[in-house]
C-alpha positions as CSV (number, residue, x, y, z in Angstrom):
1,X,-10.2,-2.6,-20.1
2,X,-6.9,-2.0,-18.9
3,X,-7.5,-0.4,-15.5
4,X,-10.1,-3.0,-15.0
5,X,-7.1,-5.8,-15.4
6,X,-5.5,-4.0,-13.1
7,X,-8.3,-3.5,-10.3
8,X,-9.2,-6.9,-10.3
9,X,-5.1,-7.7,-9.9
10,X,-5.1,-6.0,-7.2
11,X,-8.2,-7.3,-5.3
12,X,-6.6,-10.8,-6.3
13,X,-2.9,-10.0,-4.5
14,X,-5.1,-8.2,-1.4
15,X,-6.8,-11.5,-1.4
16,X,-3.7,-13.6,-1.1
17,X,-2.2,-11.4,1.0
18,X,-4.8,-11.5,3.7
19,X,-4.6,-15.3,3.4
20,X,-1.2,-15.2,3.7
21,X,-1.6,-13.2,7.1
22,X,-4.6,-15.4,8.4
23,X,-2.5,-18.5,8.3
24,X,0.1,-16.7,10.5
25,X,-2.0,-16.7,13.5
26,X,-4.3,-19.2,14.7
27,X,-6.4,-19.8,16.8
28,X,-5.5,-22.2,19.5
29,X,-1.7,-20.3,19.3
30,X,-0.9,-18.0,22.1
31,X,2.4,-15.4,21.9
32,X,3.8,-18.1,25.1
33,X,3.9,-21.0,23.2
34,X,7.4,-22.4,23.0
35,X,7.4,-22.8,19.3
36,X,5.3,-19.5,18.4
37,X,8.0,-18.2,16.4
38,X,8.7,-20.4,14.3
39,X,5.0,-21.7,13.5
40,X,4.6,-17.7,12.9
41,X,7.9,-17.8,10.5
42,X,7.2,-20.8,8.7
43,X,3.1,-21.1,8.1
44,X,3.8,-17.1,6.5
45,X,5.9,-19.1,4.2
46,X,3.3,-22.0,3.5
47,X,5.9,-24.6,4.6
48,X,3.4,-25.3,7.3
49,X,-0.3,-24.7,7.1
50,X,-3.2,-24.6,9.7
51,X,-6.6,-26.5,9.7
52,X,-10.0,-25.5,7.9
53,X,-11.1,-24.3,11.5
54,X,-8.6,-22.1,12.1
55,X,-6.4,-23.6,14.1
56,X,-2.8,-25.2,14.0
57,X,-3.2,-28.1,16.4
58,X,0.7,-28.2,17.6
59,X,0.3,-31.5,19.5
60,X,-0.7,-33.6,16.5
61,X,1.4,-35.7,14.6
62,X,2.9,-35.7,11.2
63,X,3.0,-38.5,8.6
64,X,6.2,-39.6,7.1
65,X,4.5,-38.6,3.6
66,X,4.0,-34.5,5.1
67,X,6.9,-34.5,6.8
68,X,8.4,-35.2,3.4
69,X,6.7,-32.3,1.5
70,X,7.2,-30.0,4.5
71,X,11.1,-30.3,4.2
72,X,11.3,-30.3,0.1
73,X,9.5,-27.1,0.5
74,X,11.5,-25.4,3.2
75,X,14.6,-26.1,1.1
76,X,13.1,-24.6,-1.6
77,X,13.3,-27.4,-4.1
78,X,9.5,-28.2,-4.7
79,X,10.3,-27.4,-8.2
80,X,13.6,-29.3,-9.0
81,X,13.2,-32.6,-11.2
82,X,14.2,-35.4,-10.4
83,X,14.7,-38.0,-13.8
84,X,15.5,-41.5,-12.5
85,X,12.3,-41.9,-9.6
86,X,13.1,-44.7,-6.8
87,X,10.5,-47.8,-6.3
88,X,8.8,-48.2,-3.3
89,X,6.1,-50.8,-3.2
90,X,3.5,-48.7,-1.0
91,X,3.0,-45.9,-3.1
92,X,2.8,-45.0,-6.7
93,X,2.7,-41.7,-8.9
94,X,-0.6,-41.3,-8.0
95,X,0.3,-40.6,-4.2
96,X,-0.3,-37.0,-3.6
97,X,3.5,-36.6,-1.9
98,X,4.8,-39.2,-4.7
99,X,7.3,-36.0,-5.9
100,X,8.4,-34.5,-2.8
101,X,9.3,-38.3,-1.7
102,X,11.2,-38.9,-5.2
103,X,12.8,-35.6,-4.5
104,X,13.3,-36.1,-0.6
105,X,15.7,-39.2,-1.5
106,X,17.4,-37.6,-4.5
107,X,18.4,-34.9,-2.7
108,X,19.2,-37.7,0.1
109,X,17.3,-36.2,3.0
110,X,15.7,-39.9,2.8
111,X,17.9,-43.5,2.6
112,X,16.8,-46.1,0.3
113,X,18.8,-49.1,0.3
114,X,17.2,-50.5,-3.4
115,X,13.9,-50.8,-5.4
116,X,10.6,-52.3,-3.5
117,X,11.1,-50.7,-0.4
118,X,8.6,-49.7,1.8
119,X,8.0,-46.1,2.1
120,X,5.4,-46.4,5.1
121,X,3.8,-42.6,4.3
122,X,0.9,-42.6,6.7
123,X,3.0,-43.5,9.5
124,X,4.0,-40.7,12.1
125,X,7.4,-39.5,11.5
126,X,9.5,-40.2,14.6
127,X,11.8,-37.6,16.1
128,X,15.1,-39.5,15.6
129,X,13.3,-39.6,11.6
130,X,12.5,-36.4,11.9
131,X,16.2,-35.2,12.8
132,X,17.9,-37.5,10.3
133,X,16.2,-36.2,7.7
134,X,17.1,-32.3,8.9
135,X,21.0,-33.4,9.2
136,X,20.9,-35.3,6.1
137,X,20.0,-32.0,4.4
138,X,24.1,-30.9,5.8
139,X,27.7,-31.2,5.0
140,X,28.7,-32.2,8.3
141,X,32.0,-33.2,10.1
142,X,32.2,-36.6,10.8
143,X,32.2,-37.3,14.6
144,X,32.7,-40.7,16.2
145,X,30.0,-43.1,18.6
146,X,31.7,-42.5,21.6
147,X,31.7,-38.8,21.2
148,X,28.3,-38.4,19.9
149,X,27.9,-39.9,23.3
150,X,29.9,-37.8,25.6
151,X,28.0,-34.9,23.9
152,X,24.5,-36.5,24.1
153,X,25.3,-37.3,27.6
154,X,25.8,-33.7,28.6
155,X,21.8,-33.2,28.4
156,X,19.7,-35.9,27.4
157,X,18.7,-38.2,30.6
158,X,17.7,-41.4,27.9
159,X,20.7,-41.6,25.9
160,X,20.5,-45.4,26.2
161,X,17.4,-45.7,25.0
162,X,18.7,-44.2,21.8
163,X,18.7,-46.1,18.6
164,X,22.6,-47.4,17.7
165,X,21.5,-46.0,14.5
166,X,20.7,-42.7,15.6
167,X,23.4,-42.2,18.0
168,X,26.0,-40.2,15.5
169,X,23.0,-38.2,13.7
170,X,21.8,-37.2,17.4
171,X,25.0,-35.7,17.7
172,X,25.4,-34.1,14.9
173,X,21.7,-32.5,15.8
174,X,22.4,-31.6,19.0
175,X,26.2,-30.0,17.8
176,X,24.5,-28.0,15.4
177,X,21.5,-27.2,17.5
178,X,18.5,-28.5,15.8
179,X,17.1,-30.8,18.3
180,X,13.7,-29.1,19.2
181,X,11.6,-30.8,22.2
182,X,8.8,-29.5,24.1
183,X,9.6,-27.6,27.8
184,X,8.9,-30.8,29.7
185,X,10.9,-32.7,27.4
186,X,13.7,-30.5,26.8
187,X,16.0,-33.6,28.8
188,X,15.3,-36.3,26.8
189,X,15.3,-36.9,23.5
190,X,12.6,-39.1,23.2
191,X,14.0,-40.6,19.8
192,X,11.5,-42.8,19.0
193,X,8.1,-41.2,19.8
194,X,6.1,-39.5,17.1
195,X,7.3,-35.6,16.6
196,X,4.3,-32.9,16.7
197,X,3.7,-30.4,14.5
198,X,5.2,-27.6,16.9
199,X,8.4,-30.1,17.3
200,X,8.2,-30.4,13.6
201,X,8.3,-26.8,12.6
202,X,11.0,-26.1,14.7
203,X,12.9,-28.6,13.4
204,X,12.5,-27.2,9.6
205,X,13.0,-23.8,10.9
206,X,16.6,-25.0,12.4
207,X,17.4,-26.7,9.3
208,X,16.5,-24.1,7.2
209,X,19.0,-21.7,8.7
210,X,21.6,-24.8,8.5
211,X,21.1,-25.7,4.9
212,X,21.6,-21.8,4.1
213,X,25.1,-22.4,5.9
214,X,26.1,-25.9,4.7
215,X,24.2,-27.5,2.7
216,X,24.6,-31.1,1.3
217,X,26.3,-31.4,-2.2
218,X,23.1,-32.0,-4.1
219,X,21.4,-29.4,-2.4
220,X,24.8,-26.7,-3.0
221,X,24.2,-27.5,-6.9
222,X,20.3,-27.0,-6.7
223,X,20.8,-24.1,-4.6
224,X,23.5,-22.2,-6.7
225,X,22.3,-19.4,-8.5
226,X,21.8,-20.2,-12.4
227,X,24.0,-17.9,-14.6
228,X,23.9,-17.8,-18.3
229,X,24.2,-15.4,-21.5
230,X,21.1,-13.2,-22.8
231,X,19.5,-10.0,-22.6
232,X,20.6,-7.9,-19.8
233,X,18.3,-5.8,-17.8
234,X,20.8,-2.9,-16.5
235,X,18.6,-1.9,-13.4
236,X,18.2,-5.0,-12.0
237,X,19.9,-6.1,-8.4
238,X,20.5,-9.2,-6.7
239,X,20.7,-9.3,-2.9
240,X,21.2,-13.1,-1.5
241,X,19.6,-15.7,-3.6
242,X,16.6,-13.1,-4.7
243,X,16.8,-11.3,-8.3
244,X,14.5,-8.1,-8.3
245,X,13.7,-6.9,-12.0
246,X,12.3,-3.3,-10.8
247,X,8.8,-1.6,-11.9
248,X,9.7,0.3,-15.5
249,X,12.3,-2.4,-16.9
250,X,12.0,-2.7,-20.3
251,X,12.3,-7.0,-21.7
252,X,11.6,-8.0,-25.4
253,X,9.8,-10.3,-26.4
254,X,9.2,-12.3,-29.4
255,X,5.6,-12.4,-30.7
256,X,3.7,-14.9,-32.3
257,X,1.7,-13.4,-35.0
258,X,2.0,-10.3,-37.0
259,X,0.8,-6.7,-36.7
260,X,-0.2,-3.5,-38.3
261,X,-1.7,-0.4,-37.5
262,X,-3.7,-0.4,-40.3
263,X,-5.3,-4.0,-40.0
264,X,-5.2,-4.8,-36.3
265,X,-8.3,-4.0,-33.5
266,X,-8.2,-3.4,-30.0
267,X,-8.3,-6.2,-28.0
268,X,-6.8,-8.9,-30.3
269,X,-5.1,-11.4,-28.0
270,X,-1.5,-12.2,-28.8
271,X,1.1,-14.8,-27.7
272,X,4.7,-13.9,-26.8
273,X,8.1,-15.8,-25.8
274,X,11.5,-14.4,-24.3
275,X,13.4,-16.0,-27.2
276,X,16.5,-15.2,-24.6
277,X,17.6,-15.4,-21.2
278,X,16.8,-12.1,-19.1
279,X,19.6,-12.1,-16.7
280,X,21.6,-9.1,-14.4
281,X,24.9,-7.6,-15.2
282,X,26.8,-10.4,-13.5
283,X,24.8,-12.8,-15.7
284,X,22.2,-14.5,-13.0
285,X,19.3,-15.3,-14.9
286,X,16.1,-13.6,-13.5
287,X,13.8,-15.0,-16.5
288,X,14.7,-17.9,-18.2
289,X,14.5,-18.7,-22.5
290,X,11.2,-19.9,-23.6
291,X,9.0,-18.1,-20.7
292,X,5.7,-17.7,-22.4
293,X,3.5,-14.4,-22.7
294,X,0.0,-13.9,-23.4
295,X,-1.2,-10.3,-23.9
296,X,-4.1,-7.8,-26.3
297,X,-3.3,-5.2,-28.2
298,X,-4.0,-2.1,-26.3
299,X,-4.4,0.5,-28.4
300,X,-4.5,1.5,-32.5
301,X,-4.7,4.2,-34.9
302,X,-4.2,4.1,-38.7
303,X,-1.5,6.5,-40.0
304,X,-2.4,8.5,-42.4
305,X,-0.2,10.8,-45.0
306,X,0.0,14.4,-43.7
307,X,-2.6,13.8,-40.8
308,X,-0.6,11.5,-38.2
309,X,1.5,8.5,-37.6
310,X,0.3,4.9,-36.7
311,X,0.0,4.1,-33.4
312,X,0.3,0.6,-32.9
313,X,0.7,-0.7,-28.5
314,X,0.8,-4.6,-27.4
315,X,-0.1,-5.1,-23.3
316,X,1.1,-8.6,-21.7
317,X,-1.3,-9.9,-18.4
318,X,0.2,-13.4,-17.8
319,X,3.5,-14.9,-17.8
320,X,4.3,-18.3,-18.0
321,X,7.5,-20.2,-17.3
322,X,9.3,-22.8,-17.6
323,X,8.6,-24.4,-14.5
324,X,4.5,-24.1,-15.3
325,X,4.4,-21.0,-12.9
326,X,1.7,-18.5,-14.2
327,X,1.9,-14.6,-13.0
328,X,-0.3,-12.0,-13.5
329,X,2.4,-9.3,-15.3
330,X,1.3,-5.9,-16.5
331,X,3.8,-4.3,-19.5
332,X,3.0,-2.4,-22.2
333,X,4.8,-1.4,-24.9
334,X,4.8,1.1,-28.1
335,X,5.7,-0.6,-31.3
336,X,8.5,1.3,-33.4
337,X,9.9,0.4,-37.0
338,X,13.7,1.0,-37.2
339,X,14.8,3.8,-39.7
340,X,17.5,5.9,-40.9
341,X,18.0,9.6,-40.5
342,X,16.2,10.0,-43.8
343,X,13.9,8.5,-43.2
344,X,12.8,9.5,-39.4
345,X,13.1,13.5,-40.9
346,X,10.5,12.5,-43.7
347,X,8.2,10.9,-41.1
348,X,8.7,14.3,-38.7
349,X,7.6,16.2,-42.0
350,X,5.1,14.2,-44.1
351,X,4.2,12.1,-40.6
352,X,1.7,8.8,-42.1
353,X,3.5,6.2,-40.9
354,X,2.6,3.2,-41.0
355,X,3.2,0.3,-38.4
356,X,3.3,-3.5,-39.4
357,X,5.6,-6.4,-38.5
358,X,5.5,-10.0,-39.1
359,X,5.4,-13.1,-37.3
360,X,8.6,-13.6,-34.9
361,X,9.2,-9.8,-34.7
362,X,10.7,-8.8,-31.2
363,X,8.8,-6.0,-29.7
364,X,10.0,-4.0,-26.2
365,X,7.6,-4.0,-23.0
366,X,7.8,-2.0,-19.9
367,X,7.0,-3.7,-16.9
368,X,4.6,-2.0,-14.5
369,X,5.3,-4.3,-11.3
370,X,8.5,-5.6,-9.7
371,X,9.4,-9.0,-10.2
372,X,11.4,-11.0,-7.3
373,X,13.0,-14.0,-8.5
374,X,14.8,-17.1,-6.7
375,X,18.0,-17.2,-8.3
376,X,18.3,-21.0,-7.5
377,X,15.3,-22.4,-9.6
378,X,13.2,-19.5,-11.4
379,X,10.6,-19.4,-9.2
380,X,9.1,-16.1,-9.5
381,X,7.6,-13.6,-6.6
């Protein structure tokens, strides 16, 4: 039973993983294409995605609504929460982008100026919109209009065609280098006009290194890493914002019902929870309290006086946490009973022991995969 959980795990990740190479390459992309890059970078990542057909159409537009959702997921925070939701009067939790909007202006990417505003989600995001939102994600110096200007002036052949409201964030954009146009239009920057999906991407892809740099204060709290108290898992490491729990750490967890050697079968399902943090030696937490297991029991054997001890072993297959995430997670684990020196020589003589816990007992599983964790919100690898 065990190896076939694991065989079919295995066609499931080769599976994902050839999707995950198939949306890097499409087919009406070619190596020359100004933005290849990037669209490679960022569709691997599922910030961007290709069409049905295979193909990526760069020249298309983007709605207002996508570019929204594009940008909450290249800054990672698809899962944050946001508690007090803004009104807009064209869209309503039903809207498929209704979160990424709520959390695009929480995390102030997007202005809004008081309830009943207009969101306008099917229109095409503009480039000067397009930019804004990219900038907003920063802690930037302040710079003045006539400076912006001078240093808009240095390139751009249309800087008077330039929205007065955009002049300052154009700057900034073109400061920090995160104006993206196509060849032809590399001297303008054509504020107004719709932004394509190639423009788009390579705006992202700029902001993405930005926010990594300087991000804006509500982005800097959602993108610290979490620390707490709990169990510590000695062999883990941390390298950036990414946790790695390695393949053979052993976690506890707390199960839900009780056990015995003598009473349980093969194959009885089980449910589990980490009844503590997991965290590394500097106290980031990797898993957080109240992740959920579900798992069988692997194996059993009665123990029996002078023939042999019990043998009692629990197997988790799927991991749940707290953000609704569910991974496929292979860890097994031998079930002990705690005794004296008395008590383990009787056992090495007499052997017949005889495995049984109750309800709430914590039991120790190894894991049989690596685990890569963001540090910033949980989201498990």
């Amino acid at each position: 039973m065990r190896k076939l959980f694991i065989n079919l795990a295995g066609i499931l990740l080769l599976m994902v993983s050839s999707m995950s190479c198939a949306f890097a390459f499409f087919s009406d992309m070619s190596t020359s294409h100004w933005a290849y890059e990037q669209i490679k970078d960022l569709s691997e990542q599922s910030i961007v995605i290709g069409y049905p057909d295979g193909t990526f159409k760069p020249d298309e537009n983007v709605t207002r609504a996508e570019f929204a959702s594009m940008a909450i997921k290249a800054l990672g925070q698809e899962h944050a929460n946001v508690f007090q939701p803004i009104k807009f009067n064209d869209i309503d939790s039903t809207y498929w982008a209704y979160d990424a909007i709520q959390k695009a202006v929480y995390f102030e990417l997007i202005s809004n100026d008081g309830d009943s505003e207009e969101f306008r989600p099917e229109d095409p995001v503009s480039r000067a919109e397009a930019l804004s939102i990219a900038v907003n994600s920063l802690t930037t110096e302040q710079i003045s209009m006539s400076k912006a200007k001078a240093v808009l002036m240095k390139k751009y052949k249309d800087v008077n065609e330039i929205p007065e409201w955009f002049i300052i964030t154009a700057g900034k954009a073109e400061i920090l280098d995160m104006v993206a146009s196509t060849p032809e239009r590399r001297n303008y920057m054509d504020a107004d006009r719709p932004a394509t999906r190639a423009e788009v991407t390579a705006i992202l892809n700029n902001m993405m290194i930005q926010a990594k740099l300087n991000p804006n204060a509500k982005l800097a709290e959602a993108m610290r890493k979490k620390t707490g108290d709990g169990y510590v898992i000695e062999n883990s490491f941390v390298n950036g914002s990414i946790g790695t729990i390695p393949e053979g750490s052993v976690v506890p967890i707390k199960v839900g019902r009780g056990f015995s050697s003598q009473y349980s079968v093969r194959g009885e399902e089980f449910s589990a929870v980490a009844d503590t943090n997991y965290v590394t030696r500097d106290k980031y937490i990797l898993i957080y309290k109240g992740t959920q297991f579900k798992g069988i029991v692997e194996a059993v054997q009665k123990g029996k006086w002078f023939v042999r001890n019990g043998q009692l072993r629990l197997g988790t297959n799927i991991m749940t946490t707290p953000n609704d995430q569910n991974i496929i997670l292979n860890s097994s684990g031998d079930v002990t009973v705690k005794k004296g020196k008395f008590m383990t020589w009787v056992r090495k003589v007499f052997k017949g022991e005889k495995i049984k816990f109750k309800q709430g007992s914590t039991v120790y599983v190894r894991l049989f995969r690596e685990l890569k964790v963001d540090l910033t919100n949980g989201w498990v690898f």
